[in-house]
C-alpha positions, 0 to 999 in steps of 0.5 A, spaced: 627 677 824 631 671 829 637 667 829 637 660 829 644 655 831 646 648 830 652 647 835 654 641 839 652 640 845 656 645 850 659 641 857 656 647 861 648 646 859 645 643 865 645 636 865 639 631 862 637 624 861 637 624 854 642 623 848 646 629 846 650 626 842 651 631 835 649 637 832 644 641 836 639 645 832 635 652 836 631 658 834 628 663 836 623 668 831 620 674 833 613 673 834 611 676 826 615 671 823 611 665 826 607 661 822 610 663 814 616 656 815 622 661 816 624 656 822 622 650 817 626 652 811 633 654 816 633 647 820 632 644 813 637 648 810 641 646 817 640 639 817 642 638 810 648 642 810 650 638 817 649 631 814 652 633 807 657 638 808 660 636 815 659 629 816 655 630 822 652 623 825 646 626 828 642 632 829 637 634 835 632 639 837 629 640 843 623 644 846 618 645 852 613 639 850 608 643 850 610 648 845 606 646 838 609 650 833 616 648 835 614 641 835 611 642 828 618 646 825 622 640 828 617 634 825 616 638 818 624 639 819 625 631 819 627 630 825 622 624 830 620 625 837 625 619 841 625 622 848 620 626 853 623 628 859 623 632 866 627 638 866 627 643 872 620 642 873 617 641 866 616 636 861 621 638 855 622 633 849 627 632 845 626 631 837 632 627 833 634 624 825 641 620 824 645 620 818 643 614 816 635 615 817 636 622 813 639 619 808 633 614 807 629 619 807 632 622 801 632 617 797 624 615 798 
């Protein structure tokens, strides 16, 4: 069906004027998988299971900024949009949330 990923950021990633402190989340669904909230429920099993269990401190996604299903997943994740960006020629954005803002959100 697909993968998904929650890492660090790695040093030899091509560089970017954008914040890369924390965990990344990515994902990658075969094309039958999209639409049915696979890659939503995984980033949210992820992000809690960052910010619960390991502590982490933020979590950040990023896309081609043309790219609306996965924009969708990560605003349906709980992550916010802080940056878009030139990155090789195209715009990319980058989606994040912060221990702090999770846990506001969790407790309404």
């Amino acid at each position: 069906m697909g993968w998904v990923f929650f890492r660090p950021h790695r040093p030899f990633d091509p560089p970017a004027p954008v914040d890369r402190t924390g965990i990344e989340i990515g994902y990658r669904l075969r094309r039958e998988a999209w639409g049915k909230g696979y890659a939503t429920e995984a980033c949210r099993a992820l992000i809690d299971r960052g910010f619960e269990a390991v502590a982490v401190e933020r979590v950040y996604a990023e896309t081609a900024a043309g790219n609306a299903g996965s924009r969708r997943v990560m605003e349906k994740s709980g992550l916010k949009h802080v940056a878009t960006f030139l990155f090789e020629d195209a715009d990319e954005v980058q989606y994040a949330l912060t221990a702090q803002e999770w846990y506001t959100q969790r407790i309404g």
